[in-house]
Structure formats: structure tokens, C-alpha cells
PDB file of the backbone (N, CA, C, O) and the ligand in Angstrom, with CONECT records:
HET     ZN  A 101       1
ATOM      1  N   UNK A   1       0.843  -1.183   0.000  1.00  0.00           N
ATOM      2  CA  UNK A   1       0.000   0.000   0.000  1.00  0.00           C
ATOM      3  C   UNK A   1       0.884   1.239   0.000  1.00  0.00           C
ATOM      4  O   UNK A   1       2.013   1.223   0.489  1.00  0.00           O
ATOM      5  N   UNK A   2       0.493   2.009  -0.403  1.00  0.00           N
ATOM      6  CA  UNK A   2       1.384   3.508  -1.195  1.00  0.00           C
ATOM      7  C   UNK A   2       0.671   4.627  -0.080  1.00  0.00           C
ATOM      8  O   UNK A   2      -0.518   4.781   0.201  1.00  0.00           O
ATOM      9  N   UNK A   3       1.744   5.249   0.370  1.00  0.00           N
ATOM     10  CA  UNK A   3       1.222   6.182   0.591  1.00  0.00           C
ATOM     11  C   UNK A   3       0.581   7.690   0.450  1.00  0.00           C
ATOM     12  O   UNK A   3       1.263   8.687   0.214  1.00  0.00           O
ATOM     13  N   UNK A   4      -0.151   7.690   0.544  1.00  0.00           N
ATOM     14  CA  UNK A   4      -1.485   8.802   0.123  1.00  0.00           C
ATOM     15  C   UNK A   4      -0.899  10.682   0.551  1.00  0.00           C
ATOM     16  O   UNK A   4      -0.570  11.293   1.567  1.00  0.00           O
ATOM     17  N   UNK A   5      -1.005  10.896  -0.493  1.00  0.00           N
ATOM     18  CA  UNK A   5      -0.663  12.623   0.172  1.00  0.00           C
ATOM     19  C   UNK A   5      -2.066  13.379   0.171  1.00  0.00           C
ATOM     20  O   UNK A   5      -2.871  13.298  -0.757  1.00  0.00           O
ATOM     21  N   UNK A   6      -2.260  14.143   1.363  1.00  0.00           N
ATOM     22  CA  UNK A   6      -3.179  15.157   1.379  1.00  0.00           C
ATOM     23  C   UNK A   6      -3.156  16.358   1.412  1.00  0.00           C
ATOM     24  O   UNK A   6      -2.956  17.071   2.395  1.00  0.00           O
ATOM     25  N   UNK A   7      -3.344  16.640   0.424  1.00  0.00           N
ATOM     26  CA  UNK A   7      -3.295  18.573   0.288  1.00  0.00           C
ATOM     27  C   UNK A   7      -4.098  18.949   0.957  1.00  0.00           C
ATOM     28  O   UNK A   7      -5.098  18.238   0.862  1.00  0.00           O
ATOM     29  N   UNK A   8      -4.210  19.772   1.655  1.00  0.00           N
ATOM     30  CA  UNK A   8      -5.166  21.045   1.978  1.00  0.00           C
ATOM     31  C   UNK A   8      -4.803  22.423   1.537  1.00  0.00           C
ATOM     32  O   UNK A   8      -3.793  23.113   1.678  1.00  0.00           O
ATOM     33  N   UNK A   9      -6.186  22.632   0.841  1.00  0.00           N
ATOM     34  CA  UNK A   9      -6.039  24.551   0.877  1.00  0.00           C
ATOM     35  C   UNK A   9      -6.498  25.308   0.971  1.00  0.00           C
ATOM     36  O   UNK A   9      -7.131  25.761   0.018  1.00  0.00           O
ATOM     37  N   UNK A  10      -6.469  25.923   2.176  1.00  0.00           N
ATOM     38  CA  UNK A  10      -7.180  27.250   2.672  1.00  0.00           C
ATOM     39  C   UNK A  10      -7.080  28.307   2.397  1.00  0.00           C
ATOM     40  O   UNK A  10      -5.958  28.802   2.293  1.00  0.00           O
ATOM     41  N   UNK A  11      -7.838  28.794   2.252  1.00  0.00           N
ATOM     42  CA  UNK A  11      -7.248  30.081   1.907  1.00  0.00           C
ATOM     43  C   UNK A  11      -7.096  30.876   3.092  1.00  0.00           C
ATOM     44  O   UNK A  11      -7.847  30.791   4.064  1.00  0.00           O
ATOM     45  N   UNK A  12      -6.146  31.622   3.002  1.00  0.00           N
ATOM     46  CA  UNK A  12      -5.728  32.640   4.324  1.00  0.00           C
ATOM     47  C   UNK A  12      -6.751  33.600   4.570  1.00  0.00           C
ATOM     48  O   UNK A  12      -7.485  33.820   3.607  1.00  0.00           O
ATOM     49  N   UNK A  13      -7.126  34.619   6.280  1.00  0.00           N
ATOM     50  CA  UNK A  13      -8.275  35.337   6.289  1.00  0.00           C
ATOM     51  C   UNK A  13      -7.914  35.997   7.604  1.00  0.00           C
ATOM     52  O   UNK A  13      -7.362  35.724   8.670  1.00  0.00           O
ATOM     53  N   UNK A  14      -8.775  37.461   6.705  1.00  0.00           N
ATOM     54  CA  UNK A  14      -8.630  38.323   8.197  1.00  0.00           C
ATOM     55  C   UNK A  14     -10.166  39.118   8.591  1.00  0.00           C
ATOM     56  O   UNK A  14     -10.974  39.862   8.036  1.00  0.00           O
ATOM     57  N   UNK A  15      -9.950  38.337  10.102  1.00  0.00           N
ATOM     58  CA  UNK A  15     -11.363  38.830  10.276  1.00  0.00           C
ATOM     59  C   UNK A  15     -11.473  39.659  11.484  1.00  0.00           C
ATOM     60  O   UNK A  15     -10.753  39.406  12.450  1.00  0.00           O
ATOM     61  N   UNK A  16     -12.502  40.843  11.516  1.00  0.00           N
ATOM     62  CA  UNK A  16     -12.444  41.812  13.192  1.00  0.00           C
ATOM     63  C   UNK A  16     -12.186  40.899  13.986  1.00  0.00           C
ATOM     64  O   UNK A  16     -12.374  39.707  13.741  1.00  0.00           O
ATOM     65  N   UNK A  17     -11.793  41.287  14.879  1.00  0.00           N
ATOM     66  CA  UNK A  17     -11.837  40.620  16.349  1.00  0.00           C
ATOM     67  C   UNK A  17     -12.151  41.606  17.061  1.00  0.00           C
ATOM     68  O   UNK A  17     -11.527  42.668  17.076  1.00  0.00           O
ATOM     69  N   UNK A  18     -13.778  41.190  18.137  1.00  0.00           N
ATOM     70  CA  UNK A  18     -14.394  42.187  18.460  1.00  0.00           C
ATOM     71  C   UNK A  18     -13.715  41.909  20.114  1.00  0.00           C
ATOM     72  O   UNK A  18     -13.808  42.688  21.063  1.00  0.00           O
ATOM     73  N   UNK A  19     -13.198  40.895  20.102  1.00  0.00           N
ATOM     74  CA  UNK A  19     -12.653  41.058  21.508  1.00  0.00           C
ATOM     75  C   UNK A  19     -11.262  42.242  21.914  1.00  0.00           C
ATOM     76  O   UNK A  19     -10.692  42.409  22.992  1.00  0.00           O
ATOM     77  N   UNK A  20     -11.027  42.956  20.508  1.00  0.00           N
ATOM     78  CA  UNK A  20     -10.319  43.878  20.608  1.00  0.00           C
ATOM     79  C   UNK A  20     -10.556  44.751  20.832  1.00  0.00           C
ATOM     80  O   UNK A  20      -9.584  45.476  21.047  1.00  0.00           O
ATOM     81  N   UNK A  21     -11.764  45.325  20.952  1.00  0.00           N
ATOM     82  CA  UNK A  21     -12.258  46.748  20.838  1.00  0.00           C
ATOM     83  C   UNK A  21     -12.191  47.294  19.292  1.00  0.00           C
ATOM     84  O   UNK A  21     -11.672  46.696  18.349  1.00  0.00           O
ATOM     85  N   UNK A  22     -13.001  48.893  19.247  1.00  0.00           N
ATOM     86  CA  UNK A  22     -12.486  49.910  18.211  1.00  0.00           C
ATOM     87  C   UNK A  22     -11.985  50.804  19.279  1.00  0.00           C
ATOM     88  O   UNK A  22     -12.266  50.998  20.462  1.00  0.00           O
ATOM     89  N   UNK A  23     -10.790  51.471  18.068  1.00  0.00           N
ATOM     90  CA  UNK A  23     -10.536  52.849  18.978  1.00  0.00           C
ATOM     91  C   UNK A  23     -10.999  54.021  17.982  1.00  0.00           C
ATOM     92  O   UNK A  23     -11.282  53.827  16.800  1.00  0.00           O
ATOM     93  N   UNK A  24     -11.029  55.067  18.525  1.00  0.00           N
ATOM     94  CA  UNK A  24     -11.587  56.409  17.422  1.00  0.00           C
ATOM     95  C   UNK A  24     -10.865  57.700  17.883  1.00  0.00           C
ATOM     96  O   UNK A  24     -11.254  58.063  18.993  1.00  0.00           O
ATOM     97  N   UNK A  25     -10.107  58.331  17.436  1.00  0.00           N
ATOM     98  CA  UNK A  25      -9.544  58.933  16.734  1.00  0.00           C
ATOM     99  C   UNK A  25      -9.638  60.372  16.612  1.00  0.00           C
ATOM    100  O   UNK A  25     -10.728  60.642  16.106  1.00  0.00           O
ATOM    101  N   UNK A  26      -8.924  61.463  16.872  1.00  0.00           N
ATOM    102  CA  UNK A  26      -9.662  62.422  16.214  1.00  0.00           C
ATOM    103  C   UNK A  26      -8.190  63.584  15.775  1.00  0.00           C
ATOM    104  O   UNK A  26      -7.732  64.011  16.835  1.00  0.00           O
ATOM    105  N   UNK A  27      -7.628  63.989  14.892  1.00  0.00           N
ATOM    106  CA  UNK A  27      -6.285  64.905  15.544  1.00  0.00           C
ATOM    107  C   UNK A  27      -6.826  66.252  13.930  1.00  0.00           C
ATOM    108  O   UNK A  27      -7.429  66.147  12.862  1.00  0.00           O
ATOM    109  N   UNK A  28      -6.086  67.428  14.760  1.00  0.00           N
ATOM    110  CA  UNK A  28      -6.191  68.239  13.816  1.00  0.00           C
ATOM    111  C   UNK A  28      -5.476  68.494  13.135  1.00  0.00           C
ATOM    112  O   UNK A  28      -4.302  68.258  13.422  1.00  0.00           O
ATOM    113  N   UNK A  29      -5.855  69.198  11.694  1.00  0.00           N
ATOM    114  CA  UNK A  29      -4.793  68.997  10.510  1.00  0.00           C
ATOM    115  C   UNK A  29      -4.107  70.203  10.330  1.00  0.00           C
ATOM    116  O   UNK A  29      -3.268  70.346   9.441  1.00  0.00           O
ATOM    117  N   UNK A  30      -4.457  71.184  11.224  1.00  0.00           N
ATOM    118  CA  UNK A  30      -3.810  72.546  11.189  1.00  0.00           C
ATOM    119  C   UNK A  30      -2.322  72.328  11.151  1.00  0.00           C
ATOM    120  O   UNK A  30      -1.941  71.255  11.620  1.00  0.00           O
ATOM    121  N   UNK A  31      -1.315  73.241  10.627  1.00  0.00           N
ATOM    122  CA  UNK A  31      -0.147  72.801  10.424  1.00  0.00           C
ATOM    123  C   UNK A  31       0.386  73.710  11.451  1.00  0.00           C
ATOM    124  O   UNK A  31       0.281  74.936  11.481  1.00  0.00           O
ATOM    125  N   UNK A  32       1.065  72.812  12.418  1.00  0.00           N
ATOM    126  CA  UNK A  32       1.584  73.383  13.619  1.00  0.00           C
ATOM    127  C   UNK A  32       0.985  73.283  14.507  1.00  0.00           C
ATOM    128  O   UNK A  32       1.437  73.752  15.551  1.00  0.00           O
ATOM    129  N   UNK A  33      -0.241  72.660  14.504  1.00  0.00           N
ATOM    130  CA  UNK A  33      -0.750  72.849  15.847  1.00  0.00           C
ATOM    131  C   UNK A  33      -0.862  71.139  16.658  1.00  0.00           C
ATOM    132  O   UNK A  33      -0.641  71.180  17.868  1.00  0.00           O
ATOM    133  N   UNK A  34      -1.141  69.886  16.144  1.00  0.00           N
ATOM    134  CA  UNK A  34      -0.796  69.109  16.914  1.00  0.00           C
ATOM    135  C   UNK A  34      -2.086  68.339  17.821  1.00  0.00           C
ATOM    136  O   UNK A  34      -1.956  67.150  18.113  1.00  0.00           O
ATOM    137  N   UNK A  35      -3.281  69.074  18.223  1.00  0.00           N
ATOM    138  CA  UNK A  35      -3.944  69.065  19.009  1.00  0.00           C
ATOM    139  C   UNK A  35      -4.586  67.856  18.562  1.00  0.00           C
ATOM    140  O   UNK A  35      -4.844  67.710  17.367  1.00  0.00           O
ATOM    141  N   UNK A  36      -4.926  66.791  19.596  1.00  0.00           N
ATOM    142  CA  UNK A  36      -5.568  65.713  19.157  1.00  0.00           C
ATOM    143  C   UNK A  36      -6.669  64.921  20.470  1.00  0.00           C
ATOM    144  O   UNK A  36      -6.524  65.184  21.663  1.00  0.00           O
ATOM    145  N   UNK A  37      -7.473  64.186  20.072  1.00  0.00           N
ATOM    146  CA  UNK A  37      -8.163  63.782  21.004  1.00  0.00           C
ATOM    147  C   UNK A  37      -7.357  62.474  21.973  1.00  0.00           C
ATOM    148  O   UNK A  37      -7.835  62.305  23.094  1.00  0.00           O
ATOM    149  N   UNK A  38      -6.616  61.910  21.717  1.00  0.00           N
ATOM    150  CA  UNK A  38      -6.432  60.740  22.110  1.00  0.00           C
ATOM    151  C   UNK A  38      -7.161  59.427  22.247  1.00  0.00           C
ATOM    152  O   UNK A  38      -8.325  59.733  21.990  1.00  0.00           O
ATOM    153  N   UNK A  39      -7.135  58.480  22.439  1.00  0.00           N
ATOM    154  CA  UNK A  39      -7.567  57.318  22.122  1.00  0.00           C
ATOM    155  C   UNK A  39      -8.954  57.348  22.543  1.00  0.00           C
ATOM    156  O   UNK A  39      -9.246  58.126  23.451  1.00  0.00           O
ATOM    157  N   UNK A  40      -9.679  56.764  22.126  1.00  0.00           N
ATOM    158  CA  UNK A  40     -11.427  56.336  22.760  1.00  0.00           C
ATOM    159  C   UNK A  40     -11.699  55.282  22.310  1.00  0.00           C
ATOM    160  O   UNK A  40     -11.239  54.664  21.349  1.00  0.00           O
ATOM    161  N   UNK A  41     -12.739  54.982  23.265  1.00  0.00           N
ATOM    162  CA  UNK A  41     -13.661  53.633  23.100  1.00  0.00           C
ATOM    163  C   UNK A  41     -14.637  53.840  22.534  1.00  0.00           C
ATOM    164  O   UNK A  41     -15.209  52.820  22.148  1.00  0.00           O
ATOM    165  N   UNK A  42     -15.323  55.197  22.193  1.00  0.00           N
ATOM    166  CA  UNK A  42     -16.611  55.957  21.442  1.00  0.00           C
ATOM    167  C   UNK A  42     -16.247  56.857  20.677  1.00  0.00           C
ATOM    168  O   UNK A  42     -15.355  57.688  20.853  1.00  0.00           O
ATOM    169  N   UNK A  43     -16.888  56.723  19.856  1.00  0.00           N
ATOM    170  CA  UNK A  43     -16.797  58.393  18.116  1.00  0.00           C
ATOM    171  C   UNK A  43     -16.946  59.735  18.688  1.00  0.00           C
ATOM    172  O   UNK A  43     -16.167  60.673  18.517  1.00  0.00           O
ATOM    173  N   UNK A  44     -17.893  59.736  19.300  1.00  0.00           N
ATOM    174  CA  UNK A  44     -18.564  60.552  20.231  1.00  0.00           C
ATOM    175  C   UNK A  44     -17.745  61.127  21.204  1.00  0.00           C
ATOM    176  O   UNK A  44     -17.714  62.349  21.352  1.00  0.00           O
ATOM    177  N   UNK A  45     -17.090  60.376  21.869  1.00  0.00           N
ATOM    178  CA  UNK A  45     -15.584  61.080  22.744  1.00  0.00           C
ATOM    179  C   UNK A  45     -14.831  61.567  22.083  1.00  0.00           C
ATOM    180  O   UNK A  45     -14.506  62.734  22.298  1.00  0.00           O
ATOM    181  N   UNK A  46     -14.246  60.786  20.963  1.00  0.00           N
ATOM    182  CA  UNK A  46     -13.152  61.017  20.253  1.00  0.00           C
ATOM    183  C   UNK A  46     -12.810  62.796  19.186  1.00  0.00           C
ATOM    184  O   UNK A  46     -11.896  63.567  18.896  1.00  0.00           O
ATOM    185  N   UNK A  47     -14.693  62.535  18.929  1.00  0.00           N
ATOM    186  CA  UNK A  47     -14.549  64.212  18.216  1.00  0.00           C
ATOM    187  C   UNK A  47     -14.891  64.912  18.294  1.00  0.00           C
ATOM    188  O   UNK A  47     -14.832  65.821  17.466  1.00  0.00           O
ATOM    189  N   UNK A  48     -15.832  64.943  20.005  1.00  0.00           N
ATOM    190  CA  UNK A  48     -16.168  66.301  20.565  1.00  0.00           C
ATOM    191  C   UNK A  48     -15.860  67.254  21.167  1.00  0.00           C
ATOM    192  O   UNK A  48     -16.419  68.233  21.662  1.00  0.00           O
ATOM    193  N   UNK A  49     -14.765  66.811  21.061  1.00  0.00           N
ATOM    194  CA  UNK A  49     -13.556  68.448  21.378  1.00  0.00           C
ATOM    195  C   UNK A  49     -13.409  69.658  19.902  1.00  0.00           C
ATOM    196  O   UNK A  49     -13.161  70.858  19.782  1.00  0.00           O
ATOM    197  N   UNK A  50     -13.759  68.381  18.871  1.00  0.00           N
ATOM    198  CA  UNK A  50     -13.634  69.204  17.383  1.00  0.00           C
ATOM    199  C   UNK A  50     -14.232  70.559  17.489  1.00  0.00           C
ATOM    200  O   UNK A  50     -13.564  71.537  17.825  1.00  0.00           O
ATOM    201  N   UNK A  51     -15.556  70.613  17.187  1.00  0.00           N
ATOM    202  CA  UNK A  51     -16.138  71.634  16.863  1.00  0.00           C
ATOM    203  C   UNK A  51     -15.470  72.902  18.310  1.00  0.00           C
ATOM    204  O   UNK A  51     -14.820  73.947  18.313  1.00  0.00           O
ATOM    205  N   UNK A  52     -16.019  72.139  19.202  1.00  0.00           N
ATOM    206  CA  UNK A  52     -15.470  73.902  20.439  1.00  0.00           C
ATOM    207  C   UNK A  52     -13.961  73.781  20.288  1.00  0.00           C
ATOM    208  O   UNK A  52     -13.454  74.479  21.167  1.00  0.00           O
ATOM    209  N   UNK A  53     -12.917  73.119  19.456  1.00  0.00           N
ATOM    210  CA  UNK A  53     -11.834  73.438  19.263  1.00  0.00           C
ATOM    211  C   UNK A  53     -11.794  74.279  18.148  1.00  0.00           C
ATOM    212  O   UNK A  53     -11.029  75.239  18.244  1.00  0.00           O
ATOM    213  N   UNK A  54     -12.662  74.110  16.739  1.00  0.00           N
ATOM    214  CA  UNK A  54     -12.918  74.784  15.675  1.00  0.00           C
ATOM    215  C   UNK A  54     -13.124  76.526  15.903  1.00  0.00           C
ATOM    216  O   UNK A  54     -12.567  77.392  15.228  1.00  0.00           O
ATOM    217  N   UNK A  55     -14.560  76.865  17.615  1.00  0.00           N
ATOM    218  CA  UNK A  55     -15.027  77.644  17.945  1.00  0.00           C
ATOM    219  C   UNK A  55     -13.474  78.593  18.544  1.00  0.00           C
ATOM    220  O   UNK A  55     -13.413  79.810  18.370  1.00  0.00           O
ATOM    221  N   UNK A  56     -12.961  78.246  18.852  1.00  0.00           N
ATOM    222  CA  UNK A  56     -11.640  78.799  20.133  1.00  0.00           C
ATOM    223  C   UNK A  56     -10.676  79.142  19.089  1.00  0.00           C
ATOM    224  O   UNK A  56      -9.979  80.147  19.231  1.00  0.00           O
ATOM    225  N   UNK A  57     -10.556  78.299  17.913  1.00  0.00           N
ATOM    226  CA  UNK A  57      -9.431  78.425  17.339  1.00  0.00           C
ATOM    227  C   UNK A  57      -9.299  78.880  15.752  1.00  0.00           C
ATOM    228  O   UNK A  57      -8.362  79.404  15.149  1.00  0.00           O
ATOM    229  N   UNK A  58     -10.437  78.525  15.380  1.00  0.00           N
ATOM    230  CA  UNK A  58     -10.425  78.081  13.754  1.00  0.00           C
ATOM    231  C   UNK A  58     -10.390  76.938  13.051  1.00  0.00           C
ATOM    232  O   UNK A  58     -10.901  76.552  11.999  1.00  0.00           O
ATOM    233  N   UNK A  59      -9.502  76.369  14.057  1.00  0.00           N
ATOM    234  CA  UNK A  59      -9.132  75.314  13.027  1.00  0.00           C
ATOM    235  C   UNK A  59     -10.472  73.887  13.238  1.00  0.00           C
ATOM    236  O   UNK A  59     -11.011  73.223  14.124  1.00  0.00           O
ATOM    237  N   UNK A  60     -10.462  74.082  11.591  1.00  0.00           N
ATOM    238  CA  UNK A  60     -11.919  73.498  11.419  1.00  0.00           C
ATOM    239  C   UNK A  60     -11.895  72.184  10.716  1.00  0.00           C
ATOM    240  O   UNK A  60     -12.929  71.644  10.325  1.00  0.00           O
ATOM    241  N   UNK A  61     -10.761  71.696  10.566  1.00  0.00           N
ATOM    242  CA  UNK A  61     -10.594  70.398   9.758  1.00  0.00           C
ATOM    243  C   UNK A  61      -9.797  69.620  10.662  1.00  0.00           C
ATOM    244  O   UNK A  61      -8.801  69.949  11.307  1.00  0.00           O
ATOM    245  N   UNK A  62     -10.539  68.304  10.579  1.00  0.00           N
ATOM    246  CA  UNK A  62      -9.951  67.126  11.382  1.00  0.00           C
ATOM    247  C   UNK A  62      -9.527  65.982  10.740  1.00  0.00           C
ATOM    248  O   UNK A  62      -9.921  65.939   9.575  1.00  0.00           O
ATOM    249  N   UNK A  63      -8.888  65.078  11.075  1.00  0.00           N
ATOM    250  CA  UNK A  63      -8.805  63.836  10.427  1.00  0.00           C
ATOM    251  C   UNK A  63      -9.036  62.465  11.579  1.00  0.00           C
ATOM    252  O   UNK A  63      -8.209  62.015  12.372  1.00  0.00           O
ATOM    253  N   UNK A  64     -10.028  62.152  11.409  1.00  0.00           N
ATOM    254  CA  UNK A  64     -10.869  60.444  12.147  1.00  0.00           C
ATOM    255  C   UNK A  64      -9.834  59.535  11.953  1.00  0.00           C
ATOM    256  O   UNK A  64      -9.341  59.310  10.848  1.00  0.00           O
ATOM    257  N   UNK A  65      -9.511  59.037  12.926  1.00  0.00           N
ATOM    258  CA  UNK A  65      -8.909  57.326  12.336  1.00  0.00           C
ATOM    259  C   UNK A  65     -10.505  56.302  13.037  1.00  0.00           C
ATOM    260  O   UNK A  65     -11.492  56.778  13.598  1.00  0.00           O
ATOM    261  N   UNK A  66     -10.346  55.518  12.865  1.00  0.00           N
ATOM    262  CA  UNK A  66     -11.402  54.778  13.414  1.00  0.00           C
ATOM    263  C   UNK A  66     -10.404  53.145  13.049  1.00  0.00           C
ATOM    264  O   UNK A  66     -10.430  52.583  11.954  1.00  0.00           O
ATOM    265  N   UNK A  67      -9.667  52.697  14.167  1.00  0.00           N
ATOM    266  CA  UNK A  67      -9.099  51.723  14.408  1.00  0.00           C
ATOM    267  C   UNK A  67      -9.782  49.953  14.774  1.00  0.00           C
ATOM    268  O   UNK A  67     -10.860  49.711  15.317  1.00  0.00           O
ATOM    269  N   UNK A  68      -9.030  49.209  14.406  1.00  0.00           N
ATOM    270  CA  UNK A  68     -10.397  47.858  15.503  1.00  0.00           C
ATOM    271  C   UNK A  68      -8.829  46.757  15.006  1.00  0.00           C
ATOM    272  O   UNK A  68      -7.928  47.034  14.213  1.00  0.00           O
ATOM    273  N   UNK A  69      -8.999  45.728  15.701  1.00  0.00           N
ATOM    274  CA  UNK A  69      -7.993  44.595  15.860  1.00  0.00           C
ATOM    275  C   UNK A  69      -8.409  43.591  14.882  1.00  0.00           C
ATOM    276  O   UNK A  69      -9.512  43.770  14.366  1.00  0.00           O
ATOM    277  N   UNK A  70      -7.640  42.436  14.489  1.00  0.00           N
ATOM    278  CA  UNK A  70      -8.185  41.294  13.287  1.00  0.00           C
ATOM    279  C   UNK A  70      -7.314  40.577  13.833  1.00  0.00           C
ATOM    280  O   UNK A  70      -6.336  40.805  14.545  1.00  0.00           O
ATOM    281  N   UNK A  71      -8.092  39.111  13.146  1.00  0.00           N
ATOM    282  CA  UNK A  71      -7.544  38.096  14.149  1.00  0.00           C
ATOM    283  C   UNK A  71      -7.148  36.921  12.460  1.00  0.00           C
ATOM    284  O   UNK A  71      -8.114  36.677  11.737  1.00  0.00           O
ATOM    285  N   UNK A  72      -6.088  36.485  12.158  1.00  0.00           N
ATOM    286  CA  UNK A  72      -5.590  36.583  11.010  1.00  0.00           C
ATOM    287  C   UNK A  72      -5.823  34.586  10.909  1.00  0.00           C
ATOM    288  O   UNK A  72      -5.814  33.924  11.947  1.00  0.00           O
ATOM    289  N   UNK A  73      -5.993  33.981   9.639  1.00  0.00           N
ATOM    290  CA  UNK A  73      -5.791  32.615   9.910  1.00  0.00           C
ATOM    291  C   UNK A  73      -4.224  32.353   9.584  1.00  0.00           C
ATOM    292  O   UNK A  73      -3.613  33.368   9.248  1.00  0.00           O
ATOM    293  N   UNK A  74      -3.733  31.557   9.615  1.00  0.00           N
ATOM    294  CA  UNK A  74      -2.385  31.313   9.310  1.00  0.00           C
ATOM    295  C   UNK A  74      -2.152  30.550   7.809  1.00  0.00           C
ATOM    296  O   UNK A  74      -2.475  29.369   7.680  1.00  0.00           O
ATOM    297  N   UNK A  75      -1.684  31.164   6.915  1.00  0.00           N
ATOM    298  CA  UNK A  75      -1.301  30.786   5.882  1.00  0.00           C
ATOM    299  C   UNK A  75      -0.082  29.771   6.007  1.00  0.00           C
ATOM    300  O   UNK A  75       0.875  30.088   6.712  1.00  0.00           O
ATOM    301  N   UNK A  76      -0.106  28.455   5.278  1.00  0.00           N
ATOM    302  CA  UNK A  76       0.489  27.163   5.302  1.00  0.00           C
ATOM    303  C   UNK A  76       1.701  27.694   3.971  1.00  0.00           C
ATOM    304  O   UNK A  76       2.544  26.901   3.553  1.00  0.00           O
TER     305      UNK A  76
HETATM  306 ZN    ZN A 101      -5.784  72.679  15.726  1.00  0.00          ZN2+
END
């Protein structure tokens, strides 16, 4: 009797992992200025400093990250 080979093939995959959390994001794009929200667990935390920072300052443009973790299969 001969022995038999078995292929397998998966295909590789990346999927959320909600046991990671999201984080959200918020920093301003003014040049020179730096000011940012720091990390959050809510959108809502993250960019409500925007606007009464917009009001105080001007600066009226932001940039969101909106972050989250993935949990990867392992490619053979
Ligand atoms: Zn600013």
C-alpha cells in the first residue's frame, strides 16, 4: 500500500476581532498645531472636542482614524 498525500487549501483570512475593541480617533490637521483627542472607546468622545476646538481656534478640519484589531488565519 502507497502512501497517500493530502493537500489542503485554505485560503488565508482576516477577520475583526471584536474582543479587541475599536478605537476612534480624532487629531487636527492645522499645520503646527498638533492638538488631538487621544484614544477612545466611542466616536462621540473622540470628536467632541472638534467643533469647540474649531469655535476657540479656527481650526476646522480634522482627520478620524477609526481603528479595531483582526484576528488573522495562518497561511500554510
Ligand atoms: Zn488645531
Amino acid at each position: 500500500m502507497s502512501p497517500r498525500a493530502v493537500y489542503r487549501h485554505a485560503t488565508p483570512t482576516i477577520r475583526h476581532a471584536p474582543e479587541g475593541g475599536v478605537t476612534h480617533e480624532t487629531f487636527c490637521v492645522t499645520a503646527g498645531c498638533g492638538d488631538e483627542s487621544g484614544a477612545r472607546g466611542e466616536q462621540a468622545a473622540a470628536q467632541g472636542w472638534a467643533p469647540r476646538r474649531a469655535g476657540r481656534t479656527g481650526h476646522d478640519v480634522s482627520r478620524r482614524f477609526v481603528t479595531d484589531h483582526a484576528e488573522a488565519t495562518r497561511a500554510e
